[in-house]
C-alpha positions in Angstrom: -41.9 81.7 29.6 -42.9 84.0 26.4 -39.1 84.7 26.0 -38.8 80.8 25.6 -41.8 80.5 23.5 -40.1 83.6 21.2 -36.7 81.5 21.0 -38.9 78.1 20.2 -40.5 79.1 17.9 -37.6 81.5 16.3 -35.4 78.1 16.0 -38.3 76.0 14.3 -38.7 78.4 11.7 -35.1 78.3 11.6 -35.6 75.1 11.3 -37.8 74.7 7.9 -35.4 77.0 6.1 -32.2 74.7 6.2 -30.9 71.6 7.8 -28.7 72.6 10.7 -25.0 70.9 10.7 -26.3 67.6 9.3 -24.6 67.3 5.6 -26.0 63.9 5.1 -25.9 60.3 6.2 -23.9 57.2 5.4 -25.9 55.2 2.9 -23.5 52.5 2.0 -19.8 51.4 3.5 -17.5 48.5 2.7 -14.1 47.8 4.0 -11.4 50.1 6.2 -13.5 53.2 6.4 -13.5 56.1 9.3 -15.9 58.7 9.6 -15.1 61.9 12.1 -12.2 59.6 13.5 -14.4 56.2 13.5 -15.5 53.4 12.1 -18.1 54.2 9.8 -21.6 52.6 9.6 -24.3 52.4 7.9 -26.9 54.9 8.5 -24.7 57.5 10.6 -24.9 61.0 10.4 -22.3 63.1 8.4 -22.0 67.0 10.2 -20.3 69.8 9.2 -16.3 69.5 9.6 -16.1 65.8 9.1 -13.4 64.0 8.1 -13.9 60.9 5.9 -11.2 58.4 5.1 -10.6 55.5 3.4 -8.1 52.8 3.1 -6.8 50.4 0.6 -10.1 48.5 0.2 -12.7 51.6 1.9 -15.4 52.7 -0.2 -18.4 55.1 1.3 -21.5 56.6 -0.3 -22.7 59.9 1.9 -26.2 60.9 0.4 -26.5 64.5 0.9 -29.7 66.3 2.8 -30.9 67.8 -0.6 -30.3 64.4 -2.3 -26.8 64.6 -3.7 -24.1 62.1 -3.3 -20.3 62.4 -1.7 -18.6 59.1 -3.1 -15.0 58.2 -1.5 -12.7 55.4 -2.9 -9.9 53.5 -1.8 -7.0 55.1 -0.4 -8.9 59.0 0.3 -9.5 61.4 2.4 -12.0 64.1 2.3 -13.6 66.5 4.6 -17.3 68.0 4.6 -16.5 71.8 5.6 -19.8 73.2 4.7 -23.0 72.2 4.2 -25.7 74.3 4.4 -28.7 74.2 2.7 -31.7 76.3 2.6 -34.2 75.6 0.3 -36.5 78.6 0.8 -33.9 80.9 -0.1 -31.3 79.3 -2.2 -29.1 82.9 -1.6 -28.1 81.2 2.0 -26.8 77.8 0.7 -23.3 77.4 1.2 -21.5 74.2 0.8 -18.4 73.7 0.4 -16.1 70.2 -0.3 -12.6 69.4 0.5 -10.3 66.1 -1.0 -7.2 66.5 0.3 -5.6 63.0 -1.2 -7.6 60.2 -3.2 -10.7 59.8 -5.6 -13.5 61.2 -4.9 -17.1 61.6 -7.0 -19.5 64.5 -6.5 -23.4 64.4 -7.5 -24.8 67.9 -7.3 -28.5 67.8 -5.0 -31.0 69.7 -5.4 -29.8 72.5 -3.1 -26.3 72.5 -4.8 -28.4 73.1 -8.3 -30.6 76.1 -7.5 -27.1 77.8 -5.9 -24.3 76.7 -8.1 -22.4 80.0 -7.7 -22.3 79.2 -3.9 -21.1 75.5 -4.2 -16.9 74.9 -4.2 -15.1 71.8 -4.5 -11.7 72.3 -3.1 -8.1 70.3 -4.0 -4.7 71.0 -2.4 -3.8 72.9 -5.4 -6.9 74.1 -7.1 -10.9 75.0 -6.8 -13.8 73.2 -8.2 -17.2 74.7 -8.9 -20.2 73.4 -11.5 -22.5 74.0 -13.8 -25.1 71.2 -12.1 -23.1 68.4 -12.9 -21.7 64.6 -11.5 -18.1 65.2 -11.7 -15.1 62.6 -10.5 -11.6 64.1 -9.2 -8.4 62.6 -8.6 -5.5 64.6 -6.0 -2.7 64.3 -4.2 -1.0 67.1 -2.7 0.9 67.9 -6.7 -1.6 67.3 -9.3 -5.8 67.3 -9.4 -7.6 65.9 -12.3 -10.8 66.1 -12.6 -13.5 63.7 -15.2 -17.4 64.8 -15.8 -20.3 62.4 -16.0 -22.9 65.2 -17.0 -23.0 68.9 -16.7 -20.1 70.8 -16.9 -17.0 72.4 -13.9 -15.2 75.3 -14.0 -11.5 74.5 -12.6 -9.2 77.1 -11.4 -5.6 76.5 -9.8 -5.1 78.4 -6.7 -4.0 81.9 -6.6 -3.9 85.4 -5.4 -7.3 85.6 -7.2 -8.6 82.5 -6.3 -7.7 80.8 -2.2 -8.4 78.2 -0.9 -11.1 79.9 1.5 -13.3 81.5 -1.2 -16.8 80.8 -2.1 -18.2 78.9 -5.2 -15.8 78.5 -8.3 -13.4 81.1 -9.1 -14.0 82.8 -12.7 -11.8 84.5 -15.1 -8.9 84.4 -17.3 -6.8 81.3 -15.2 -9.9 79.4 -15.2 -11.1 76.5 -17.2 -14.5 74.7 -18.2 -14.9 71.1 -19.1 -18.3 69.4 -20.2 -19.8 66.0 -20.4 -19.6 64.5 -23.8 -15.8 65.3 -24.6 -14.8 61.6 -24.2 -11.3 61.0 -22.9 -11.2 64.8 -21.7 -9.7 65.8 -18.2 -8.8 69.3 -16.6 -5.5 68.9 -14.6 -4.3 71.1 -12.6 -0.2 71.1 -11.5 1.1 72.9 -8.1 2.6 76.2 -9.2 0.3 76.0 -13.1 -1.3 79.5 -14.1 -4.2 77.8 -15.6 -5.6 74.0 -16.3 -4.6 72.0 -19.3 -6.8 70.2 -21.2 -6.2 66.5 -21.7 -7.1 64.2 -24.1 -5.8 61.2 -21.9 -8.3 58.5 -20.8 -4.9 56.7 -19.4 -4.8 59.7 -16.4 -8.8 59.6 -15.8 -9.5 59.3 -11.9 -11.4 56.0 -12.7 -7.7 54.4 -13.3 -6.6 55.9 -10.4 -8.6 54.1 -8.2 -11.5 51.7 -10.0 -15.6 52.5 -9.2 -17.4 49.7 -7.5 -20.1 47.9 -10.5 -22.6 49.5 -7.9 -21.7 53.2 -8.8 -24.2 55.3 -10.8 -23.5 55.3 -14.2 -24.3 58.4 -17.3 -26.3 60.9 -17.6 -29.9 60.6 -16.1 -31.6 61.6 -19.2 -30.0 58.6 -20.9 -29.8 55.8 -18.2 -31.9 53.2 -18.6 -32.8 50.4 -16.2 -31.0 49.9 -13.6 -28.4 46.6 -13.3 -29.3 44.1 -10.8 -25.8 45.0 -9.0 -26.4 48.7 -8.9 -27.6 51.0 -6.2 -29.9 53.4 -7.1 -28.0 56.6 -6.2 -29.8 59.0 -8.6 -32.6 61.0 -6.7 -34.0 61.9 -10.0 -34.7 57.9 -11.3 -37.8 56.1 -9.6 -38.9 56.7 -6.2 -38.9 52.9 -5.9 -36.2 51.9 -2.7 -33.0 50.6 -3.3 -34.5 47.0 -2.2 -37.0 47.5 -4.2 -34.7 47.4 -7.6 -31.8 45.1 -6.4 -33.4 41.5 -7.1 -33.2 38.6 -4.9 -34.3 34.5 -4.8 -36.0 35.3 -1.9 -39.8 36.9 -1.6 -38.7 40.4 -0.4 -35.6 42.5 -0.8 -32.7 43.3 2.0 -29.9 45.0 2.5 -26.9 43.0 1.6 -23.1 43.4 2.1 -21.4 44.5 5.2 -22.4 48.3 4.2 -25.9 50.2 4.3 -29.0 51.3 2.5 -32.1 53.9 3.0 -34.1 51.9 4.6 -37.5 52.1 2.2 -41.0 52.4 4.6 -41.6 49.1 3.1 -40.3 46.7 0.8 -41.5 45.8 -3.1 -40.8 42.6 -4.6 -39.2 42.9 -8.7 -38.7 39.7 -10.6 -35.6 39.3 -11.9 -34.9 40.8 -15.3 -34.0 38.7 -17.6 -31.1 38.6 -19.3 -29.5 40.7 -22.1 -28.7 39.2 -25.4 -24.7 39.4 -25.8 -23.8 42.4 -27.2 -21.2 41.8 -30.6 -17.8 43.4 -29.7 -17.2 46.2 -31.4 -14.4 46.3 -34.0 -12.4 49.2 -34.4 -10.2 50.6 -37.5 -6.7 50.3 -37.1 -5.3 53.9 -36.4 -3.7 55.5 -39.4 0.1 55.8 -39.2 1.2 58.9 -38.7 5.2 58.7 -38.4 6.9 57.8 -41.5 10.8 57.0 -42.4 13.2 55.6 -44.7 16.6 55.8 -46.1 17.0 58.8 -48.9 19.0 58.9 -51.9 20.7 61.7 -54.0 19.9 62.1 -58.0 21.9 65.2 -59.2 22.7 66.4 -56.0 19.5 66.4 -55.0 17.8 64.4 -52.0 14.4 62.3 -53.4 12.7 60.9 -50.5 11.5 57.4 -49.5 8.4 57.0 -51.0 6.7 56.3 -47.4 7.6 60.4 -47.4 6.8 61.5 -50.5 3.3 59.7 -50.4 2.3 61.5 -47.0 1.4 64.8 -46.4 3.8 65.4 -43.7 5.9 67.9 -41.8 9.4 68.7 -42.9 11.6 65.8 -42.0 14.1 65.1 -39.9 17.7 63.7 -40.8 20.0 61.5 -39.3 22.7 60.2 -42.3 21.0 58.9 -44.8 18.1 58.9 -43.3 14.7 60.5 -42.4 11.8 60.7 -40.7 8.4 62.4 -40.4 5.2 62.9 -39.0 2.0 63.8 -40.9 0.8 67.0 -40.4 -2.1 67.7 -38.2 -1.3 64.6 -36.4 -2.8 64.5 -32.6 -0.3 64.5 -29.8 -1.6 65.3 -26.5 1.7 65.0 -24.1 1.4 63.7 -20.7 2.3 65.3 -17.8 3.3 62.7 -15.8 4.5 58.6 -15.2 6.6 56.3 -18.5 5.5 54.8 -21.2 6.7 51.6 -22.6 6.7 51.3 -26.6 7.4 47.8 -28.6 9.5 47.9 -31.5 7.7 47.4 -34.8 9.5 47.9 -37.8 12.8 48.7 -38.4 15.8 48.4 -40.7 19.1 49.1 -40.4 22.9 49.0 -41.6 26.3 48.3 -40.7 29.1 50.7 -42.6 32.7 50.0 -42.3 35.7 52.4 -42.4 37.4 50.0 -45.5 33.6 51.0 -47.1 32.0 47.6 -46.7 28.1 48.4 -45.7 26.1 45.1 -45.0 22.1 45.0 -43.8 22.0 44.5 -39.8 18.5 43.2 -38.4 17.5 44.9 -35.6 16.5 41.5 -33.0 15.6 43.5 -30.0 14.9 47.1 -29.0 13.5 49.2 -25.9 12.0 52.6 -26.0 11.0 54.2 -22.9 9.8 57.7 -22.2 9.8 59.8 -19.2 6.9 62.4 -19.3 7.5 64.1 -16.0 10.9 65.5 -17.1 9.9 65.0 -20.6 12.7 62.3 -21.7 13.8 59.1 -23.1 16.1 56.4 -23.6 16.5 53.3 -25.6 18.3 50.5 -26.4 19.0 48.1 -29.6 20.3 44.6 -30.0 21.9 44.5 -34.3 23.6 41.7 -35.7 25.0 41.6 -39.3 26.3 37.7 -39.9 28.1 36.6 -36.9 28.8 40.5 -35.6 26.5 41.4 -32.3 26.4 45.3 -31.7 24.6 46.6 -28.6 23.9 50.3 -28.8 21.8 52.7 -26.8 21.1 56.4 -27.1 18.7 59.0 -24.7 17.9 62.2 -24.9 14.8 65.1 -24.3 11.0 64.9 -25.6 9.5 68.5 -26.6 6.5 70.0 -25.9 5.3 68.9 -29.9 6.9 65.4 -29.4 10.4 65.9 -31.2 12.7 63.6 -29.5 16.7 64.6 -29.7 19.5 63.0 -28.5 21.5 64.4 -26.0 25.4 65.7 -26.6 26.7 63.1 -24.3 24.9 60.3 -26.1 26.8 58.4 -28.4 24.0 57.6 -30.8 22.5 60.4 -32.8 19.0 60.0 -33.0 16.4 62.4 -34.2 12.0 61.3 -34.5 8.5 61.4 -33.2 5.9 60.7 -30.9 2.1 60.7 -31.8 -1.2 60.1 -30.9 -3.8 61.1 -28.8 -2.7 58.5 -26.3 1.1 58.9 -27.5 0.4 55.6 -29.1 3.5 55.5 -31.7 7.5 56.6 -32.1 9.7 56.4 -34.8 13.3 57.3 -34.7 16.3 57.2 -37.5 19.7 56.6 -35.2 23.3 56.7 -35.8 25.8 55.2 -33.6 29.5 55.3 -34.0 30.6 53.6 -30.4 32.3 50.6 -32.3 35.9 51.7 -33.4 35.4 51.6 -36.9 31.9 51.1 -37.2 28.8 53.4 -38.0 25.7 51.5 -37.5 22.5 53.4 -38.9 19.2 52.9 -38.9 15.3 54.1 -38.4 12.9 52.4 -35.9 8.7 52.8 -35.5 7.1 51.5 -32.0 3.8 51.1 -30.9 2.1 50.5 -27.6 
């Protein structure tokens, strides 16, 4: 009987130091969702080793026991391998997250703060840890990327120093930090990489991957301001009010809505309706500067003199193809992709048909395709020329550098020699020559935008 009493009372103070295997519990679910293998519900429990998946239209909000949030989207799968807090002595906390595939968003709790170097975040091919932070990563079993909301992450790809089974975030030369307030800046991490890159690339941002629901938390808590009538109050540091108590309705008190789940609040608080913001005027931005210039040279006394567009821009040494060139300014942004195409339409061009008997006539360019391949860093093209009643059809491809110098290849029967720019690549510009009509050189320059 005292042995028993011993245990007891051994396991209840166990008790008040941490929260057994209980991560958290489902606060909110809407469409194909599974939790440990089933449906999951509103309300149910979230242990340690869990799998959570979701398909095509799944979304599931897992509030934490120290008040953090595990936020799965569409088309992901995640798994909850540790998750234990102790609040008495922060030393013991241990948790540790696994995506394997998908989108996923991670609030730090309380717990997660006061231990940060105990916390890990794990993607097939790298490791996550944070500074205190609300951070949104995209995976699949290649490539992680990985957005903050506030705070800061270290990212580090997997390696002899840093496996998959380690505690808290790996440090050191291979790693990388990233902090809120960079906007458009992801870490991304590549199978086989010896360190992140750095992307300026709101294109490759997890939110485009798969889109939050309006309900998500949004900013920084020291900046966020009353909440929307459609969003859920996921922040534990906002007002203790209940999520019924800030989601507005016709009716006298406030319920849960939607086929998913709340905290249910030990009673409910009625909140008029706000009313509504005045419109906000749209916001007009500058045209970006052009960056890639071009045009056909001349020679004075054996000497080249530039197109003006050249000679007025503070530019890199140009390019030639024939008579003519092209350039990009110097300093010019160019953050290069990793991955997917990119689509440019033609903007300007000009162009010229020269015959072997020495006739040259003006061509308009009527249609043209640019296309570049950023996983094997490539493109190709195509354009449509007439000069009176003569149709040409040419096309050219070739490789894309690391600085965005695009060449023709050997085999290509169009030389061609430009650019790419912009943060975003956002803009091209090529000079060409093409000698696939017997008797025939048809030259040229083009600029694209997207």
């Amino acid at each position: 009987m005292l042995r028993n009493l011993v245990i007891g009372t051994s396991l209840l103070f166990s008790a008040t130091l941490a929260w057994g295997r209980e991560a958290g519990h489902v606060v909110f679910v809407t469409g194909n969702a599974q939790l440990a293998g089933h449906a999951a519900v509103s309300d149910a429990a979230v242990q340690e080793g869990d799998e959570i998946a979701t398909g095509a239209d799944g979304y599931i909000y897992v509030k934490t026991v120290d008040n953090g949030f595990l936020i799965l989207r569409p088309n992901s799968r995640a798994r909850v391998t540790v998750y234990q807090i102790d609040a008495t002595h922060p030393t013991n906390t241990h948790v540790k997250l696994e995506l394997q595939q998908g989108v996923a968003r991670a609030i730090s709790g309380q717990g997660v703060k006061q231990a940060r170097q105990n916390f890990r975040f794990n993607t097939p091919v790298a490791a996550i840890g944070v500074r205190g932070t609300d951070f949104i990563v995209f995976t699949d079993n290649q490539t992680s990327r990985v957005q903050v909301v506030s705070g800061g992450v270290v990212m580090s790809p997997f390696s002899a120093n840093c496996t998959a089974d380690g505690v808290g975030p790996c440090e050191g030369s291979a790693s990388r930090e990233l902090f809120a307030g960079q906007a458009g800046m992801l870490l991304q991490v590549q199978r086989g990489q010896a360190s992140p890159q750095l992307l300026n690339n709101p294109a490759l941002a997890p939110d485009q991957s798969e889109k939050p629901r309006q309900d998500e938390p949004v900013g920084k808590v020291s900046t966020a301001g009353a909440l929307a009538p459609t969003q859920v109050n996921l922040d534990p540091q906002r007002s203790a009010l209940s999520l019924d108590a800030i989601r507005p309705t016709n009716a006298a008190t406030t319920t849960p809505t939607g086929n998913g789940g709340t905290d249910t609040p030990p009673e409910l608080v009625t909140v008029p309706p706000p009313s509504p913001p005045p419109p906000t005027p749209p916001v007009v931005l500058p045209p970006k500067p052009q960056e890639i210039f071009w045009g056909r040279w001349t020679t004075v006394a054996d000497k080249a003199v530039m197109p003006a567009a050249i000679q007025n821009n503070n530019v890199d040494t140009p390019q030639f193809v024939g008579e003519y060139a092209v350039a990009r300014v110097k300093g010019a942004t160019l953050v290069m992709p990793t991955e997917g195409t990119v689509a440019f339409t033609l903007n300007n061009s000009e162009a010229f048909v020269q015959k072997s008997s020495g006739i040259e006539s003006r061509a308009n360019v009527d249609s043209g395709r640019l296309s570049i391949n950023f996983v094997d860093r490539s493109f190709s093209t195509d354009l449509a020329l007439s000069s009176g009643t003569d149709k040409y059809d040419i096309s050219g491809k070739g490789v894309v550098d690391i600085k965005g110098v695009m060449s023709s290849t050997s085999s290509s029967q169009s030389l061609i020699r430009g650019y790419l720019s912009g943060a975003n690549v956002e803009e091209a510009g090529y000079a060409f020559k093409n000698t696939a009509y017997p008797g025939v050189t048809l030259i040229g320059a083009t600029g694209w935008k997207r």
